[in-house]
C-alpha positions as CSV (number, residue, x, y, z in Angstrom):
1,X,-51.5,164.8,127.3
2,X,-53.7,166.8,129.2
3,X,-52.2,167.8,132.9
4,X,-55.7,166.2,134.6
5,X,-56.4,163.6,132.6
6,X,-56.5,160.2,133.8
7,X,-54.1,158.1,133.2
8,X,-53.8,155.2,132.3
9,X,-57.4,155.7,130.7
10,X,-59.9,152.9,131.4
11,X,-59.2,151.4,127.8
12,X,-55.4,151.5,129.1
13,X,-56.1,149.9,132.2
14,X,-57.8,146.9,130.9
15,X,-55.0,145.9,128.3
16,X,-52.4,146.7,131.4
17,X,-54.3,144.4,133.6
18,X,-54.8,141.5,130.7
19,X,-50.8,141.9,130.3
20,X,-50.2,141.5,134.0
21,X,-52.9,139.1,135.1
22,X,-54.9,137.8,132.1
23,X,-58.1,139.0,132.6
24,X,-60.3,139.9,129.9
25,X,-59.6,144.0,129.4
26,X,-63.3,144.5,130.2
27,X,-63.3,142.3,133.9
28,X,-63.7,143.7,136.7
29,X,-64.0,142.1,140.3
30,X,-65.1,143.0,143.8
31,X,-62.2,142.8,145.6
32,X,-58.7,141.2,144.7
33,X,-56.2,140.0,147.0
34,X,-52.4,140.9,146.4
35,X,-49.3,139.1,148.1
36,X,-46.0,138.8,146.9
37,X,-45.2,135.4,149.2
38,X,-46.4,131.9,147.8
39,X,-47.6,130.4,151.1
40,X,-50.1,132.6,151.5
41,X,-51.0,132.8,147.7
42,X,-51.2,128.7,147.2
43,X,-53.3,128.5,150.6
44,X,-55.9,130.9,149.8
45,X,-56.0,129.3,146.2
46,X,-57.1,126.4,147.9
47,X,-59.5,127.1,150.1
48,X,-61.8,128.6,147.6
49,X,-62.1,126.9,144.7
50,X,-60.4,129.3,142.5
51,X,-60.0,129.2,139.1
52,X,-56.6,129.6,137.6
53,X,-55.8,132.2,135.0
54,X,-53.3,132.0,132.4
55,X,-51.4,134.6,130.1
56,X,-50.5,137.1,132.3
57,X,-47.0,137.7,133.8
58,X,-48.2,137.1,137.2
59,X,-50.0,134.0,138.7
60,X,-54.1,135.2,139.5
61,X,-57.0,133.3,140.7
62,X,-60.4,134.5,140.1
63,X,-62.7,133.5,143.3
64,X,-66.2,133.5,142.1
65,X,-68.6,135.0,145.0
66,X,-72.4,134.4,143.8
67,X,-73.9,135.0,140.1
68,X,-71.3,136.3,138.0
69,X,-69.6,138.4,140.5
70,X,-65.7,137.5,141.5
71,X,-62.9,138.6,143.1
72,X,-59.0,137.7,142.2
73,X,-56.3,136.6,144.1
74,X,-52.9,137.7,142.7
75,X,-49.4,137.2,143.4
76,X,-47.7,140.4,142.3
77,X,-43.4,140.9,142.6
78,X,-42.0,142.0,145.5
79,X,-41.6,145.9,145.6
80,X,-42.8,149.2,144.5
81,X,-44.1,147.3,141.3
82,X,-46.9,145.5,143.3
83,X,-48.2,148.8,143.1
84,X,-49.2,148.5,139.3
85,X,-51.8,146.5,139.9
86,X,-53.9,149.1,142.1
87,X,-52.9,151.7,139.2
88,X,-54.1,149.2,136.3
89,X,-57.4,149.2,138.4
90,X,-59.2,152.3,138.9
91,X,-62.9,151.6,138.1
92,X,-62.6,147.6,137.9
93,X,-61.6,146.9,141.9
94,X,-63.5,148.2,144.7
95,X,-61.4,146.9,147.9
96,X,-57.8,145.4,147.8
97,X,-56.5,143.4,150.7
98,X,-52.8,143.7,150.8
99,X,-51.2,140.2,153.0
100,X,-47.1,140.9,153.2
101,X,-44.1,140.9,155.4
102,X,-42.7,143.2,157.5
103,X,-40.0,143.9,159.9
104,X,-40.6,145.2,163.4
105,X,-38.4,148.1,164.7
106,X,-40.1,147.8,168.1
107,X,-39.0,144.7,170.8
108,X,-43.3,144.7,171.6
109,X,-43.9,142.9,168.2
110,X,-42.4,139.6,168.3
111,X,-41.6,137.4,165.3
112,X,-45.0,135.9,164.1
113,X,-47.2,138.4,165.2
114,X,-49.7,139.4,163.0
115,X,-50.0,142.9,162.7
116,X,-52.6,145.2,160.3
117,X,-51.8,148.5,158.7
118,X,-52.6,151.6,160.4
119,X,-55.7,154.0,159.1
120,X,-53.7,156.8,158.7
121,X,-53.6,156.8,154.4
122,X,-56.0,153.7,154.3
123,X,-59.5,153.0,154.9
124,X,-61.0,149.8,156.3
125,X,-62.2,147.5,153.6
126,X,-65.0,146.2,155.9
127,X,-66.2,146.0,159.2
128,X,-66.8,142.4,158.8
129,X,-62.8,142.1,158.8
130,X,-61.3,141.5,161.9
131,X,-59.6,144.3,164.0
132,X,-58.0,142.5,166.5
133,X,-54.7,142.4,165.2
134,X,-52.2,145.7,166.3
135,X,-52.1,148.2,163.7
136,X,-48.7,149.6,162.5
137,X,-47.0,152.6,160.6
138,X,-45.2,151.3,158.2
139,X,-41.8,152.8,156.0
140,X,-41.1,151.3,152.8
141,X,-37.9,150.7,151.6
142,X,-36.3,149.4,148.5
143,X,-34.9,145.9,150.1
144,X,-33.4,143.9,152.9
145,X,-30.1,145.7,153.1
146,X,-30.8,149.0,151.7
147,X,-30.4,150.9,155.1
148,X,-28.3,150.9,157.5
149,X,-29.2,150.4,161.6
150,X,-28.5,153.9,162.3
151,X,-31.5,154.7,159.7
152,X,-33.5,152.1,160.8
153,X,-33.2,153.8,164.4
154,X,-34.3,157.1,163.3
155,X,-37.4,155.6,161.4
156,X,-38.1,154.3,164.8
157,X,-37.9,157.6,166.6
158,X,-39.8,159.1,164.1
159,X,-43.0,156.6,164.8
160,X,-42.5,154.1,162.7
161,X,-43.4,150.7,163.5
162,X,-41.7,148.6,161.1
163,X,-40.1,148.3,157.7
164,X,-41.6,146.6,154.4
165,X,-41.0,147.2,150.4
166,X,-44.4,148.0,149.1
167,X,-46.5,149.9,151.9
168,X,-45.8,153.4,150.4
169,X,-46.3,152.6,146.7
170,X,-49.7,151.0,147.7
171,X,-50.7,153.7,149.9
172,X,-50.0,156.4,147.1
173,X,-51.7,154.1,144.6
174,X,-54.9,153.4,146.6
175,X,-55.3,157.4,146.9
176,X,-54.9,157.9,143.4
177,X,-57.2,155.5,142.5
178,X,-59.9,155.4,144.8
179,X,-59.8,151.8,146.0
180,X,-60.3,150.9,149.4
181,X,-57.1,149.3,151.0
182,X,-56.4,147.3,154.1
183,X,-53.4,145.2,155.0
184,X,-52.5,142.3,157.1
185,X,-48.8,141.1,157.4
186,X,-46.5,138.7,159.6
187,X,-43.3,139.7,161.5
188,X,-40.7,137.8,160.0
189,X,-37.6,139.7,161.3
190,X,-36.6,143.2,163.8
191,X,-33.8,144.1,161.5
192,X,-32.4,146.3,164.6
193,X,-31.6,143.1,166.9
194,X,-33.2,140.1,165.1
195,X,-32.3,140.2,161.4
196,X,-33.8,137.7,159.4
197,X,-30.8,135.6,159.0
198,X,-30.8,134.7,162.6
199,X,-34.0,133.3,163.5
200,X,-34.3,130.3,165.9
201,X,-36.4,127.5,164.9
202,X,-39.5,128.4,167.0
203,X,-39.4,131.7,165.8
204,X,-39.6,130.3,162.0
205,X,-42.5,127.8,163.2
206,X,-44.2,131.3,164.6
207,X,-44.1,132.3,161.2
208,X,-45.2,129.4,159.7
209,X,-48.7,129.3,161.8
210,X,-49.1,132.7,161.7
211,X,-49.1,133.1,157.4
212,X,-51.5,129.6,157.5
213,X,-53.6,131.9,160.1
214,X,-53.6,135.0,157.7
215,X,-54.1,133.1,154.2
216,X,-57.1,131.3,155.8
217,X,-58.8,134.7,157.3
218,X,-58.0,136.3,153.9
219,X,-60.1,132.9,152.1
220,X,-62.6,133.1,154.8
221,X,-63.7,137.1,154.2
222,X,-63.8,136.1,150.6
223,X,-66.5,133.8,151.2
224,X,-68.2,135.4,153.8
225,X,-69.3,137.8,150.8
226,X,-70.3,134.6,148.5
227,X,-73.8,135.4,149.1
228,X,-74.5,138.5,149.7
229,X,-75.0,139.5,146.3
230,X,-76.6,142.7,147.7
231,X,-73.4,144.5,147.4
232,X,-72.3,142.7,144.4
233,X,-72.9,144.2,141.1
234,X,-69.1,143.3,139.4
235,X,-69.4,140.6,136.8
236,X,-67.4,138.9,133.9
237,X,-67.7,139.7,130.5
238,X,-68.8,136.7,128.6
């Protein structure tokens, strides 16, 4: 293979994206939603009338937004794999809108906070999308007790906010690709002095409103486009 060719090719990316979320290889959508939790996945699925999609590895929704213009909501694996979607997706998806979990490293972000990611590596996917929410750097790692509190320290001295397992991989795919990419996610846990096995009650309610809060300002920036087909022009192949 050629050293600058693009890859997967366009052909490629359609088949990968019919594997992993069932779409027809020649789809393409406005936006897409990705979230590896099922709360915020089910809720946003419905609030807005999705319509199911079947015989692809992972669940997706396709949220019609005027005409024959869509977006999809997926629910991708936890991980660096989450990342294949963006990479399946260059040329078919112009904005994704990451919703995850992180864990603070910093006592200022409590448990439920919403937080959003930082520019730094990202672009905003719209200025109609609030801003309100404090924005974090973020370090990826591979899972819950894959380092150890002195490492987790000196990711906080080195500026880091707080921990997740797909920041990174999204980040590097969104660059590669092209696609615009935002995130919003909910403190769950601050690994350093609040690990997520010893949460109080309230704290776990926190949670609890906070993902309802997300999934339904996720639903509601999806429909805020319905229409305003003026910067529509993504359709399904019939």
């Amino acid at each position: 293979m050629n050293a600058t060719a693009v890859w997967p090719s366009g052909e490629e990316s359609g088949r990968y994206r019919e594997l992993f979320i069932g779409t027809h290889p020649e789809e393409k959508a406005w936006a897409a939603i990705l979230t590896p939790i099922a709360t915020f996945y089910e809720r946003i699925f419905s609030l807005t009338e999705a319509e199911s999609l079947k015989g692809g590895w992972w669940s997706c929704a396709r949220v019609k937004l005027g005409g024959l213009a869509a977006a999809w909501v997926v629910k991708v694996p936890q991980g660096s794999a989450a990342a294949d979607f963006l990479l399946a997706s260059r040329g078919a998806v112009r904005k994704v809108l990451w919703l995850g979990f992180c864990g603070a490293l910093k006592r200022d972000l409590p448990l439920g906070v919403v937080t959003r990611l930082a520019s730094d590596g990202a672009s905003s996917l719209s200025s109609a999308w609030p801003v309100e929410f404090p924005a974090v750097r973020l370090r990826s790692v591979p899972g819950f007790l894959s380092r150890s509190p002195e490492e987790l320290l000196q990711y906080r001295l080195d500026g880091f906010d707080a921990v997740d397992m797909e920041t990174e991989w999204l980040i590097h795919a969104a660059q590669k690709t092209g696609i615009e990419l935002q995130a919003l996610y909910v403190v769950t846990d601050r690994p350093l002095d609040r690990p997520i096995i010893s949460r109080s009650d309230a704290e776990l309610a926190a949670i609890s409103r906070s993902c309802l809060e997300v999934a339904e300002r996720a639903a509601r920036w999806l429909l805020y486009f319905r229409n305003d087909l003026a910067v529509i022009d993504y359709s399904v192949p019939r």
